[in-house]
MISE-225592 format. One record per residue (C-alpha): x, y, z; residue number from 1; residue in three letters. Coordinates in nm, 4 decimals, decimal comma. Each point is the difference from the previous one (the first is absolute). Example, Ala and Ser with C-alpha at 12.3 -4.5 7.8 and 13.67 -1.06 7.14 Angstrom:
MISE-225592
- px_py_pz_vexlum_dopa
- 1,2300_-0,4500_0,7800_1_ala
- 0,1370_0,3440_-0,0660_2_ser
***
This chain:
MISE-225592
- px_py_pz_vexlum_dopa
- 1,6704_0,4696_1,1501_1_unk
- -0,2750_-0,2848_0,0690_2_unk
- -0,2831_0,0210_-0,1898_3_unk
- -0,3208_-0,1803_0,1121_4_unk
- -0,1099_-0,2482_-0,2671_5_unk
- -0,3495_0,0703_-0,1367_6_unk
- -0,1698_-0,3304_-0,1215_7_unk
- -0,2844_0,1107_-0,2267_8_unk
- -0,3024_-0,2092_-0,1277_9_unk
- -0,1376_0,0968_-0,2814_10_unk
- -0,3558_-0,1852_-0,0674_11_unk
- -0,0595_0,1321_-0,3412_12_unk
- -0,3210_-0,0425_-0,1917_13_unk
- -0,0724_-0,3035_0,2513_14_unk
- -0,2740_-0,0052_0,2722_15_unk
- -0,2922_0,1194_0,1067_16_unk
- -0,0722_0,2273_0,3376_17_unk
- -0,1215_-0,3685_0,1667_18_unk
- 0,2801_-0,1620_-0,0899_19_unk
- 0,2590_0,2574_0,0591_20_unk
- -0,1351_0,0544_0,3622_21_unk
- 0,0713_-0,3497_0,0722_22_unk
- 0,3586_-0,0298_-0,1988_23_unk
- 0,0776_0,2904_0,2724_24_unk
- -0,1479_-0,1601_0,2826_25_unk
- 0,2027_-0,3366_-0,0750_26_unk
- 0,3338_0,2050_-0,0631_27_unk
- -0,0454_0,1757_0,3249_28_unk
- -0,0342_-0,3706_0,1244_29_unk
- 0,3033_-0,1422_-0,1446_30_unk
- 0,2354_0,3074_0,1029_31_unk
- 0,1290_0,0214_0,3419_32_unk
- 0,1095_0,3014_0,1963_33_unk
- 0,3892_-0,0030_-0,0291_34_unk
- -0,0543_-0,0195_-0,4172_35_unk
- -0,0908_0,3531_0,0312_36_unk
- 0,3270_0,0930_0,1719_37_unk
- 0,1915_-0,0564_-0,2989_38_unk
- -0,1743_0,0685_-0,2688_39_unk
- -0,3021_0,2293_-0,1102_40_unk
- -0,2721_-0,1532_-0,1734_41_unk
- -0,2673_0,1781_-0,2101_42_unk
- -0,3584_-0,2034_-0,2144_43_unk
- -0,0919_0,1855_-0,3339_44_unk
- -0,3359_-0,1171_-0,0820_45_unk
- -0,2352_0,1375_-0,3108_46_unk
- -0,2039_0,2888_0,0716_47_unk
- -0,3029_-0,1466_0,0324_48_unk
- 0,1657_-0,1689_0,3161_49_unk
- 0,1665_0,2677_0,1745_50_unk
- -0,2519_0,1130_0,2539_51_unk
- -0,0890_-0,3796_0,1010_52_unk
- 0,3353_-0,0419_0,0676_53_unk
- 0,0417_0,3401_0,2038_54_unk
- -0,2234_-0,1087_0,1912_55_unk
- 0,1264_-0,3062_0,0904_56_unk
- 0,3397_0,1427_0,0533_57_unk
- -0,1115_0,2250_0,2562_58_unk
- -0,2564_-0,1989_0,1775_59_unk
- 0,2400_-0,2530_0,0447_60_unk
- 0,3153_0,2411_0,0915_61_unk
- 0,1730_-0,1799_-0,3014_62_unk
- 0,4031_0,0307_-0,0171_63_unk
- 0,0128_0,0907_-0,3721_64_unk
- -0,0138_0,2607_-0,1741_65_unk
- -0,3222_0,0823_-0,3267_66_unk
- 0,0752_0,0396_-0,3645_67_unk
- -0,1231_0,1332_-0,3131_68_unk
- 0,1185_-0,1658_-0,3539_69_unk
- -0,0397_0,3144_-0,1720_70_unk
- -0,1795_0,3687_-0,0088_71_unk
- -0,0571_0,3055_-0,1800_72_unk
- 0,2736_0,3180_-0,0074_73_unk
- -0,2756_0,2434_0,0332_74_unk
- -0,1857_0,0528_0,3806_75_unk
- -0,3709_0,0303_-0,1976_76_unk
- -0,1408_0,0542_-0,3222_77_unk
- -0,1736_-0,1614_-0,3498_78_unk
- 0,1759_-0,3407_-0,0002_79_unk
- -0,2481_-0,2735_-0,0324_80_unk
- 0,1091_-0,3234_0,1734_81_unk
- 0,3017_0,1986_0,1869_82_unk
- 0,0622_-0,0234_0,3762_83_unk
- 0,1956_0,3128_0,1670_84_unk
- 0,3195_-0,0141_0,2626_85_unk
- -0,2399_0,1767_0,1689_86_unk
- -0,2768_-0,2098_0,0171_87_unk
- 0,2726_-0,2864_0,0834_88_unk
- 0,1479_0,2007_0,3187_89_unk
- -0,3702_0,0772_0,1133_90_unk
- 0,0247_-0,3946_0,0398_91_unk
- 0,3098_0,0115_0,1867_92_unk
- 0,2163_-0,1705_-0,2617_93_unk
- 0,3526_0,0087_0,0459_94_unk
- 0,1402_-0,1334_-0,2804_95_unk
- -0,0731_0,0488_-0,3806_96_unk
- 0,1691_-0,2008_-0,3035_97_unk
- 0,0775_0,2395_-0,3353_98_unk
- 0,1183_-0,0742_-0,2904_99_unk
- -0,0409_-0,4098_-0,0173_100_unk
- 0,1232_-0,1341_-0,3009_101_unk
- -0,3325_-0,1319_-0,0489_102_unk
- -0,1110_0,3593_-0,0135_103_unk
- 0,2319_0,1074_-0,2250_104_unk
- -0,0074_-0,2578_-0,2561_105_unk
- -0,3869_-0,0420_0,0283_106_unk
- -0,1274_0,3504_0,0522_107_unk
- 0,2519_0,2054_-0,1660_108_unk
- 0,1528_0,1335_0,3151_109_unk
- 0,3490_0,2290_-0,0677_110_unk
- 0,2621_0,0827_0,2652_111_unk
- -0,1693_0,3443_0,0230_112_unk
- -0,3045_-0,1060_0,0985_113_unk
- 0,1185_-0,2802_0,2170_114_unk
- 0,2108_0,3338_0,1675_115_unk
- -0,2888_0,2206_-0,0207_116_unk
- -0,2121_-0,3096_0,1755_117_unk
- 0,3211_-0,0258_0,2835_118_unk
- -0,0033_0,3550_0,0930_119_unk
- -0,3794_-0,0187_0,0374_120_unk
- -0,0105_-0,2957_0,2199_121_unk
- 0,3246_0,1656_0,2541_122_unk
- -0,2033_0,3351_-0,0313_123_unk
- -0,2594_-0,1741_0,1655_124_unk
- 0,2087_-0,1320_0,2809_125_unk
- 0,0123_-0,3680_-0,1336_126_unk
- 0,3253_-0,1699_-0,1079_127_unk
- 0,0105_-0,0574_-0,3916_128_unk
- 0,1472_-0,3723_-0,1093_129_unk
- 0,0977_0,1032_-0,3203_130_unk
- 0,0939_-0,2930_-0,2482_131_unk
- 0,2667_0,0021_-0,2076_132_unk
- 0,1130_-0,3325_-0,2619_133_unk
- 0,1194_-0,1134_-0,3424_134_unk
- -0,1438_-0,2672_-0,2077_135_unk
- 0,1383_-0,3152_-0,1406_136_unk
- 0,1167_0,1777_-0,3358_137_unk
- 0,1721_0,2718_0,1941_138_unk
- 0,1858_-0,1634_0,2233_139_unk
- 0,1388_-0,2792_-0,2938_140_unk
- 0,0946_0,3198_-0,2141_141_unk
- 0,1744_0,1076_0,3004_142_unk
- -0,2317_0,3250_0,0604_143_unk
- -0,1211_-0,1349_0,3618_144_unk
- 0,2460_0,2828_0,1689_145_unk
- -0,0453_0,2538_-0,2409_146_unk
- -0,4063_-0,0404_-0,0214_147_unk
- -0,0612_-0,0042_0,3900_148_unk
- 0,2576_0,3047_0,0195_149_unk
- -0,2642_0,1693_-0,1810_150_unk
- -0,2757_-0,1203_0,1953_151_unk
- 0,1442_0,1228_0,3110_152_unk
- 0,1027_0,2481_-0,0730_153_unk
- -0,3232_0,1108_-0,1834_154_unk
- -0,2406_-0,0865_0,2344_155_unk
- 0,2002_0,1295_0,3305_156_unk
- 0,0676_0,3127_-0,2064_157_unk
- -0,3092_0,1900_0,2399_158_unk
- 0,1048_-0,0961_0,3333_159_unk
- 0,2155_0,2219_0,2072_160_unk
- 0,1041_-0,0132_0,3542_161_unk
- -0,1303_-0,2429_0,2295_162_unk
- -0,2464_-0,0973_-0,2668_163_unk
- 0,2587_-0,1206_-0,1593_164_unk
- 0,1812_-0,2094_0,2527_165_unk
- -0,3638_-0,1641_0,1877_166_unk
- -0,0933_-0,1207_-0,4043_167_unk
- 0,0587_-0,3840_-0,0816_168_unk
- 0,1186_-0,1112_-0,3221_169_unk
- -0,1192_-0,3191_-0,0995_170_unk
- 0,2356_-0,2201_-0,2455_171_unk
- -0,2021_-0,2400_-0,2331_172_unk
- 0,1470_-0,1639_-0,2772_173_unk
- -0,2898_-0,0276_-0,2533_174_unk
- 0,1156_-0,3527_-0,0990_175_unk
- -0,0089_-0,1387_0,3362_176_unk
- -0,3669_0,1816_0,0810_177_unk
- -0,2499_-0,2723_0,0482_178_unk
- 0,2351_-0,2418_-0,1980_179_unk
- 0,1088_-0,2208_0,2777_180_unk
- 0,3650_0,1199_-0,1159_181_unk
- 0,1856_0,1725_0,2526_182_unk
- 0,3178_0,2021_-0,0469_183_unk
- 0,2502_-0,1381_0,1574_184_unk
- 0,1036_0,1821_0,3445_185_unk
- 0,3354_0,0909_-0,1584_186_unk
- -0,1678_0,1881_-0,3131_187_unk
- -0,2718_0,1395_0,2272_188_unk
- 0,2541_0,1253_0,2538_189_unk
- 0,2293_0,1502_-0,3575_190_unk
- -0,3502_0,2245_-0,0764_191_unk
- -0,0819_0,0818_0,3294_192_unk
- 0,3145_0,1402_0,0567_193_unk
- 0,0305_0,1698_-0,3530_194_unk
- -0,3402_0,1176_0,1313_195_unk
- 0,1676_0,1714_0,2954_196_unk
- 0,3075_0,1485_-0,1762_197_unk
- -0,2556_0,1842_-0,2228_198_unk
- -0,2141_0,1391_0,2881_199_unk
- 0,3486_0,1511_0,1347_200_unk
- 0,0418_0,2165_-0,3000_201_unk
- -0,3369_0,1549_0,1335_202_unk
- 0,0700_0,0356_0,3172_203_unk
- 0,3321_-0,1667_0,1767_204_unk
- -0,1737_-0,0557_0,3395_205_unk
- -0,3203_-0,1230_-0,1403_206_unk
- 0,1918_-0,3006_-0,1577_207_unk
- 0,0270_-0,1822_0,3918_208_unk
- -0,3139_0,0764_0,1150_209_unk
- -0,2389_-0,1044_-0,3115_210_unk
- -0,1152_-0,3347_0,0481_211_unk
- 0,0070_-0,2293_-0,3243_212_unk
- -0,2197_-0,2746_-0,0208_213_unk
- 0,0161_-0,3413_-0,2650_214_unk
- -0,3036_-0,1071_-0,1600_215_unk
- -0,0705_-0,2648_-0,2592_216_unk
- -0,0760_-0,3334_0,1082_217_unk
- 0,1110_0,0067_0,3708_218_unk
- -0,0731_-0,2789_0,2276_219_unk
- 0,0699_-0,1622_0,3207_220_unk
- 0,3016_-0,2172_-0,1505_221_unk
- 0,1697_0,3008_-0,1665_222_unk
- -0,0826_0,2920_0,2276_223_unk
- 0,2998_-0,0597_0,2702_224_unk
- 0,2487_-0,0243_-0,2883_225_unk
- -0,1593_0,2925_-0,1411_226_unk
- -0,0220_0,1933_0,2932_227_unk
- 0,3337_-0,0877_0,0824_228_unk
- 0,1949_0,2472_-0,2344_229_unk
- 0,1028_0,3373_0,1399_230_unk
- -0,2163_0,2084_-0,2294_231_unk
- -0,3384_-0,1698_-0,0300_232_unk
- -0,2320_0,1509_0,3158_233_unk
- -0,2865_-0,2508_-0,0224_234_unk
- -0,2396_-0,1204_-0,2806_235_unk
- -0,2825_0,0990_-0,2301_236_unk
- -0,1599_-0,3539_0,0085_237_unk
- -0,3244_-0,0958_-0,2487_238_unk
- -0,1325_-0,3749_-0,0728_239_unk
- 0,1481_-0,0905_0,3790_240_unk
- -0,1504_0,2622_0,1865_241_unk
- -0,3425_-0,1197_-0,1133_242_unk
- 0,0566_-0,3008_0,2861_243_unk
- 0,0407_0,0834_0,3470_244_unk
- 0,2361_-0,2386_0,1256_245_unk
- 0,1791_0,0831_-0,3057_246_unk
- 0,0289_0,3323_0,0367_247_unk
- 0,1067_-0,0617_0,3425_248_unk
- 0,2733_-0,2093_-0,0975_249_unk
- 0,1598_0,2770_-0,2078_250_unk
- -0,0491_0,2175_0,2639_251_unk
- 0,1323_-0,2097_0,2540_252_unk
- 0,3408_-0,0673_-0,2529_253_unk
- 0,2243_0,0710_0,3117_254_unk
- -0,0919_-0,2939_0,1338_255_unk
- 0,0661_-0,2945_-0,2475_256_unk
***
């Protein structure tokens, strides 16, 4: 079946509200109508950004689609310094990344609560992007299959029905993260399909419709190639998506 490729920008810890409302403005420049006809497009700035860029989004009647880089499992309670999926869909976000390497080898973050984090976020009628990757050591020993089998399969293991098939699953190769290294579109498109074998052992029909994104050091010279494989549905795009026309070109990768 054809699955619309979801190009995702994640900002990081990078920007503040001024400069993320013009980053949006100068993205919404640098896109053009028919972009959005192939492929979906979503921003993920920090927290401390979201509203601005709401705003902005809506004033404007921007094509693309608001994103959270994390939240909280729980709707309210005594977590200092936590933001809620509830709090994010009060802001109309539709999109919400979980379990980022990042997060997991920085903050501690297991497949249960990355699942735990998933559920919450499709609960709250916004679509999880739930990242999955192994690192350099892992994938020399020859673990990479066996160690995001386990991801998946860990963090997915809350998500039934058609939360299940709307979730993303983002591939990200901790070595290539922020490394300038890419995997190469043959490996990526070896994982991302691995990726989809395991999600049929949940749930056979789930397997066509789950969209699986690449991440880790995508561009505008290596997104067509990327995008080009049968199994990878779009991109989970950091360092790049911090430039507009940058971010446009990967967007755009139809066209080169």
């Amino acid at each position: 079946m054809a699955r619309t490729p979801l190009i995702s920008g994640n900002w990081k810890m990078n920007l503040n509200h001024f400069e993320a409302i013009q980053l949006v403005q100068k993205l919404s420049y640098e896109l053009r109508n028919h972009d959005y006809d192939k492929v979906e497009v979503s921003v993920h700035p920090p927290f401390t950004d979201l509203r601005s860029v709401q705003t902005v989004i809506d004033a404007d009647r921007m094509l693309f689609g608001l994103g959270a880089q994390n939240c909280h499992a729980e709707t309210s309670g005594a977590f200092t310094g936590e933001v809620s999926p509830a709090m994010l869909q009060k802001m109309d976000v539709d999109f919400v990344i979980v379990g980022h390497s990042e997060r997991r080898a920085l903050f501690g973050e297991t497949n249960e609560i990355v699942a735990a984090k998933a559920l919450a976020v499709a609960t709250h009628e916004m679509t999880p992007i739930v990242c999955v990757g192994e690192t350099l050591q892992e994938r020399e020993s020859g673990e990479a299959e066996s160690v995001v089998e386990a991801q998946v399969l860990g963090s997915l293991a809350s998500l039934k029905g058609e939360k299940l098939t709307k979730t993303v699953v983002a591939y990200e190769p901790v070595w290539a993260i922020g490394t300038g290294v890419t995997a190469s579109a043959s490996d990526a498109q070896q994982m991302c399909a691995h990726i989809r074998s395991v999600i049929e052992t949940i749930k056979k029909s789930a397997a066509e419709e789950v969209r699986i994104q690449y991440g880790g050091s995508v561009n505008a010279a290596n997104a067509g190639e990327l995008m080009s494989m049968p199994d990878i549905d779009g991109a989970l795009v950091g360092g790049a998506s911090l430039d507009a026309a940058s971010f446009a070109r990967v967007v755009s990768f139809q066209d080169t």
